[in-house]
C-alpha positions in Angstrom: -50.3 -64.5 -68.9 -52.7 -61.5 -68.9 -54.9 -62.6 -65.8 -51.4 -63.3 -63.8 -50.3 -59.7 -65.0 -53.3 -58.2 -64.0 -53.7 -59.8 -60.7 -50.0 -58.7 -60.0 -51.1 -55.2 -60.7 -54.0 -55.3 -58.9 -51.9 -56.8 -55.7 -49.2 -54.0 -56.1 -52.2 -51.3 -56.3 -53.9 -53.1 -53.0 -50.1 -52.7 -51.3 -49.9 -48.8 -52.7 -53.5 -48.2 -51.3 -52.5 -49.5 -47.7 -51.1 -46.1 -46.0 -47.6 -47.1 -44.2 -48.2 -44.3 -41.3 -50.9 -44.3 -38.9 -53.2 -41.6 -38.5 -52.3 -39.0 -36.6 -54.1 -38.0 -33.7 -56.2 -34.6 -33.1 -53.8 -33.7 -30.0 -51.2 -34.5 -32.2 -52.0 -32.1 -34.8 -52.4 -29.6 -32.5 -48.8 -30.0 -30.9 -47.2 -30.1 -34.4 -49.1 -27.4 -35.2 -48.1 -25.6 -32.0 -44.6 -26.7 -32.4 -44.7 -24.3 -36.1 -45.6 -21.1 -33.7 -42.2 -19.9 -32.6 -43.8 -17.0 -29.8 -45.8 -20.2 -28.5 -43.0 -22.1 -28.1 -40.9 -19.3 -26.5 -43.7 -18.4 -23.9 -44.0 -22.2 -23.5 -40.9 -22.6 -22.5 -40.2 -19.4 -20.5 -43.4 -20.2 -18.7 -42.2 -24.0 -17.6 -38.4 -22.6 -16.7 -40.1 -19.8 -14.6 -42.5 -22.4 -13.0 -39.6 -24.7 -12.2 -37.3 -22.0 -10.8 -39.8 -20.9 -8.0 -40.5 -24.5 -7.3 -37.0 -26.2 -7.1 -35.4 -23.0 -6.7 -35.5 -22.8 -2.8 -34.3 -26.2 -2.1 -31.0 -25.2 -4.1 -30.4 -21.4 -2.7 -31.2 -22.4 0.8 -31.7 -18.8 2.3 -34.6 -18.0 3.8 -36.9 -15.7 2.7 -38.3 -14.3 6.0 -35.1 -14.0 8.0 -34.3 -11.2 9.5 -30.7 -10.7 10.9 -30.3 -9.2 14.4 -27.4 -7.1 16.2 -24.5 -6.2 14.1 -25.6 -8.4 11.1 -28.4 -6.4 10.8 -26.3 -3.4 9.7 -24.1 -5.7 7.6 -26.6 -7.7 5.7 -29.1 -4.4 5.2 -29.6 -2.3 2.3 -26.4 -4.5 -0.1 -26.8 -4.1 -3.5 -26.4 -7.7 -6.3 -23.4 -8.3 -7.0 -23.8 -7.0 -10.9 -23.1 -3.3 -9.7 -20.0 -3.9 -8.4 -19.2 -3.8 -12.2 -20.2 0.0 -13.0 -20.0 1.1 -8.7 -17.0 -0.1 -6.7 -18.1 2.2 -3.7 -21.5 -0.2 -3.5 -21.7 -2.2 -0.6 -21.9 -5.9 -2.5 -22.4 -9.5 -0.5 -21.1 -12.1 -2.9 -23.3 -14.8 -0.3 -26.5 -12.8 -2.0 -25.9 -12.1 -5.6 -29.5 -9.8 -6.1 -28.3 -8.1 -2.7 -30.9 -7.5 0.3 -33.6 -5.1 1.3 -33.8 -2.7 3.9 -34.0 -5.5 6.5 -31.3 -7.6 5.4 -33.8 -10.4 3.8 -32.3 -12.0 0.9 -33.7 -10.6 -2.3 -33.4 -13.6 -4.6 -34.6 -15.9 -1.7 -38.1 -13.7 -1.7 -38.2 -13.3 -5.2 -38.2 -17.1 -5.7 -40.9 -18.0 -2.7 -42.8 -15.2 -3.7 -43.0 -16.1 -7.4 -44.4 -20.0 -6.5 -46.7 -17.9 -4.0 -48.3 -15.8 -7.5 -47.9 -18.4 -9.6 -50.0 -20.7 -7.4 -52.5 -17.9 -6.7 -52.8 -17.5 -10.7 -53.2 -21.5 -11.3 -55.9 -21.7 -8.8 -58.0 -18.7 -9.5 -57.8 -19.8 -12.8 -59.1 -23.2 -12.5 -61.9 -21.8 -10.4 -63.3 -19.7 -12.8 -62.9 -21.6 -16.0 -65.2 -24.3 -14.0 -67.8 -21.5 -12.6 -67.3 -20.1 -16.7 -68.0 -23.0 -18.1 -70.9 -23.9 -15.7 -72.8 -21.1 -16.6 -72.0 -21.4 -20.5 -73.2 -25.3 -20.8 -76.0 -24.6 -18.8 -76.7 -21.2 -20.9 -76.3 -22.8 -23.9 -77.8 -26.0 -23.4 -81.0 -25.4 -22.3 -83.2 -22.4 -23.4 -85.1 -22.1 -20.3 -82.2 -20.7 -18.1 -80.0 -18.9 -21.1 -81.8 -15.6 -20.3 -81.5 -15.4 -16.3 -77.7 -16.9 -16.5 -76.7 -14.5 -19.5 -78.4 -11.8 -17.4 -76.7 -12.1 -14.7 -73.2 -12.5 -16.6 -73.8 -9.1 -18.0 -74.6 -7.7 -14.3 -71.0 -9.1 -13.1 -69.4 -7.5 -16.1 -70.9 -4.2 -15.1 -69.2 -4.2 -11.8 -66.5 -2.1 -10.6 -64.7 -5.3 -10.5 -61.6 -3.7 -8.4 -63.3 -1.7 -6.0 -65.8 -5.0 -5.1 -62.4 -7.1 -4.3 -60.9 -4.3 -2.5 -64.3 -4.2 -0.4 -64.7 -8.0 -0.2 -61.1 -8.7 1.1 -61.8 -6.0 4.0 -64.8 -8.0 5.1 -63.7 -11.4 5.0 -59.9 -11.0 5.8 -60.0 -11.4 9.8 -62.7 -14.6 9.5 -60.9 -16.2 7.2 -57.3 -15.8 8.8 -59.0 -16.9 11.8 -60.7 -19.9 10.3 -57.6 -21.1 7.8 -54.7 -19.5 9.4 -53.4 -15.7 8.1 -51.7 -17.1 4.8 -54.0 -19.6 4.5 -57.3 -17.7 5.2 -55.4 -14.9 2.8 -54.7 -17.6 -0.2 -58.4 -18.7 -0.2 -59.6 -15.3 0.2 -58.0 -13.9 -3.0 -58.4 -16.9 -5.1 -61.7 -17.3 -4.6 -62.5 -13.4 -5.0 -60.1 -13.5 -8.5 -62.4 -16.7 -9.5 -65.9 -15.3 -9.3 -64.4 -12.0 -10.8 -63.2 -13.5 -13.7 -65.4 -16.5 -15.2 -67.6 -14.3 -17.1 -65.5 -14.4 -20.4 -65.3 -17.8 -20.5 -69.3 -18.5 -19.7 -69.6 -16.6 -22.6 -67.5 -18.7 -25.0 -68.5 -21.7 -23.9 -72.3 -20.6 -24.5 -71.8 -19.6 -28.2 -69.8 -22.6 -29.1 -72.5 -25.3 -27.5 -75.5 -23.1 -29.1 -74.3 -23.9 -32.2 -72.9 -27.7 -31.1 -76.5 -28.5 -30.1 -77.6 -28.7 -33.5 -75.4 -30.7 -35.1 -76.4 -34.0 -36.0 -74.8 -36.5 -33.8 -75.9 -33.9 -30.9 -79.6 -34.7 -32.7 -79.1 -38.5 -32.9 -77.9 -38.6 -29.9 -81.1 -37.4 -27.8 -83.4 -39.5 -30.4 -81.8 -42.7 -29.0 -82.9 -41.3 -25.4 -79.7 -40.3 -23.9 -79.8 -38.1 -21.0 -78.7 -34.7 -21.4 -76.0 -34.9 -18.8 -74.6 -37.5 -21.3 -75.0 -35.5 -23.9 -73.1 -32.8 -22.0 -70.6 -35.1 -20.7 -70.3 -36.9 -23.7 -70.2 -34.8 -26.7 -70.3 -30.9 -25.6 -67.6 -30.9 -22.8 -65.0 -32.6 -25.6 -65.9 -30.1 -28.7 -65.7 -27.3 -26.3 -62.2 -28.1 -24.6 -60.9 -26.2 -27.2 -61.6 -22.5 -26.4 -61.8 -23.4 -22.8 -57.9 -24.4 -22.7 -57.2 -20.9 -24.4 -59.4 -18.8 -22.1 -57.6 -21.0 -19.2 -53.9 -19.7 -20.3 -55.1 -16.0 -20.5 -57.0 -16.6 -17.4 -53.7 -17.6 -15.3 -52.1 -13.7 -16.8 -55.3 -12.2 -15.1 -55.4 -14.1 -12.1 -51.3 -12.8 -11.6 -52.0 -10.0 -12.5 -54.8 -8.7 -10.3 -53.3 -10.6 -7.3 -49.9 -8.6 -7.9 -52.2 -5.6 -7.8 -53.7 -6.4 -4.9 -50.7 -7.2 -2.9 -49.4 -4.3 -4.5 -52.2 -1.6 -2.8 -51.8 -3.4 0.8 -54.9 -6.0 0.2 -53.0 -8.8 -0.5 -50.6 -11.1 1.9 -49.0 -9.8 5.0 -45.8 -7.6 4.9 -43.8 -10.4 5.7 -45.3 -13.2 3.0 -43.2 -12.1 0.3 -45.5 -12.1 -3.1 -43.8 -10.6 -6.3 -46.7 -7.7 -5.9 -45.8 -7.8 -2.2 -42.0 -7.3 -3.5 -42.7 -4.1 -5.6 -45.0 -2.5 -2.7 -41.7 -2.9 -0.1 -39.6 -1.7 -3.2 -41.1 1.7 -3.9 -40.2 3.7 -1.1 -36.1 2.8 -2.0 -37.0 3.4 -5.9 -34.5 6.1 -6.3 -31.9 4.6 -4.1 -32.4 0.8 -5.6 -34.3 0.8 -8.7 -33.4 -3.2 -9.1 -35.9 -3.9 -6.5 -38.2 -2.8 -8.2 -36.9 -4.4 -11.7 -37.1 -7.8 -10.3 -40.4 -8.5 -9.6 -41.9 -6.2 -12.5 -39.5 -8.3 -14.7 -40.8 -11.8 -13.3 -44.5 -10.5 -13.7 -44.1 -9.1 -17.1 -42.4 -12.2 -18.1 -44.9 -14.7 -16.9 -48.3 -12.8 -18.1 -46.2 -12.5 -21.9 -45.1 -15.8 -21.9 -48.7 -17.4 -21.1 -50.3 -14.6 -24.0 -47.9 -16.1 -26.3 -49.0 -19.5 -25.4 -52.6 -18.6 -25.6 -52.1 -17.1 -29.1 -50.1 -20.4 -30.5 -53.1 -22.2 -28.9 -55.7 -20.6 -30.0 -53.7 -20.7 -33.7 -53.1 -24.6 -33.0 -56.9 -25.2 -32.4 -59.0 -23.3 -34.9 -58.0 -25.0 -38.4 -59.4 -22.2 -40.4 -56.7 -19.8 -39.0 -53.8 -22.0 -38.9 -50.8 -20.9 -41.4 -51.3 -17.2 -41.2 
């Protein structure tokens, strides 16, 4: 009677032991743990309803962005004002067929507003990509082997010494006309500024990327895994890349904010896309002259850029929060 007693407790304690739920995944973790940082979420979901607007936008609101009306249209369509001031104005000239009204030559404003929003946005996705690869290029190789930290951290610091506007401004001078010859004028223009945003801004990252695989190449399965002779691009591949995506997938989200940023600048001072590629910098550049007159030209785009670099910040700081375990709860 005891043995059968104590075998049925012993069976009962085996069942206890057994854990019902699986274990939860790293990625997992993260996401519920992103999921708990409300300004992440909000940026999050700002940042995917503003990505989708620009890129299915157009194919509902089917007016095109570059149009420009001719004869008497022209002095029908110019200069209307959205559809909102008609509530405070009734002497405004309002065109219900464009609720955000037109510009000075009778382009749609919400037309330009969405093509030029999937024109940053793409800008700020590419240059970003582009230099969280050169970033963390240099880092790994900085950080990996000793020979080469000096001369690559060297000439990191050089790059972060450099009148980094001024250089663009001079760079997209010089290789404007080859490139818009070569690749077509929006084309040559896209690579142009993508490329001079990328090599601009990796130096942050290369930095980041060094400090974390300093201290990653000394752990012990980094140890035990060049006693067994692995290679050390395996060991890169294999065991530095994944412990370092980390930081490198924050940097990337703050490096998309910089990448919109500067190009809206650019476009901004006349260095960007041609007058008639509508950009959002592009959009507050055309806007500036009519300030006074129509101050919600100028709202828009401000408003879509101020929106867009928040709402990936925000989603940089819940990352950032999701990622690093000793900061996550504050």
């Amino acid at each position: 009677m005891t043995n059968d007693m104590t075998e049925n407790h012993t069976e009962i304690a085996a069942h206890e032991a057994i854990p019902t739920n699986p274990a939860q995944s790293h990625w997992a973790d993260v996401w519920q743990q992103l999921k708990a940082h409300k300004g992440a979420m909000v940026g999050f979901y700002l940042f995917v309803t503003t990505v989708l607007g620009v890129v299915i936008g157009p194919a509902l609101w089917h007016a095109d962005p570059t149009f420009l009306p001719q004869g008497r249209d022209f002095i029908t369509l110019r200069d209307t004002r959205p559809i909102y001031t008609a509530l405070w104005d009734s002497g405004a000239k309002v065109n219900w067929a464009h609720p955000l009204g037109t510009d000075n030559l009778g382009r749609d404003t919400l037309a330009r507003l969405m093509y030029g929003g999937r024109v940053s946005i793409a800008v700020g996705l590419t240059a970003m990509l582009l230099s969280i690869l050169l970033g963390t290029f240099v880092g790994v190789l900085a950080g990996f082997f000793r020979k080469i930290d000096g001369p690559l951290m060297r000439l990191t610091d050089l790059f972060l010494a450099l009148p980094l506007l001024p250089l663009i401004l001079v760079a997209a001078l010089l290789f404007r006309d080859p490139l818009s010859n070569s690749f077509g004028t929006e084309g040559g223009i896209f690579i142009l500024i993508v490329t001079l945003i990328g090599i601009t801004s990796w130096m942050q990252t290369a930095r980041i990327v060094r400090g974390d695989v300093l201290a990653l190449k000394e752990r012990e399965f980094v140890l035990a895994a060049q006693s067994v002779g692995t290679t050390p691009a395996q060991v890169v591949l294999r065991h530095l890349l994944p412990n370092v995506l980390s930081p490198i997938m924050v940097s990337a989200t703050l490096g998309i904010a910089t990448a919109i940023i500067t190009e809206s600048a650019l476009s901004f001072l006349g260095f960007g896309f041609p007058p008639d590629f509508p950009t959002w910098g592009r959009l507050l550049n055309d806007s500036v002259d009519r300030m006074v007159l129509y101050p919600e030209r100028v709202l828009w785009p401000g408003l879509m850029i101020s929106l867009v670099v928040l709402s990936v910040n925000y989603l940089g700081d819940g990352l950032r929060d999701a990622l690093d375990p000793r900061i996550r709860g504050r």
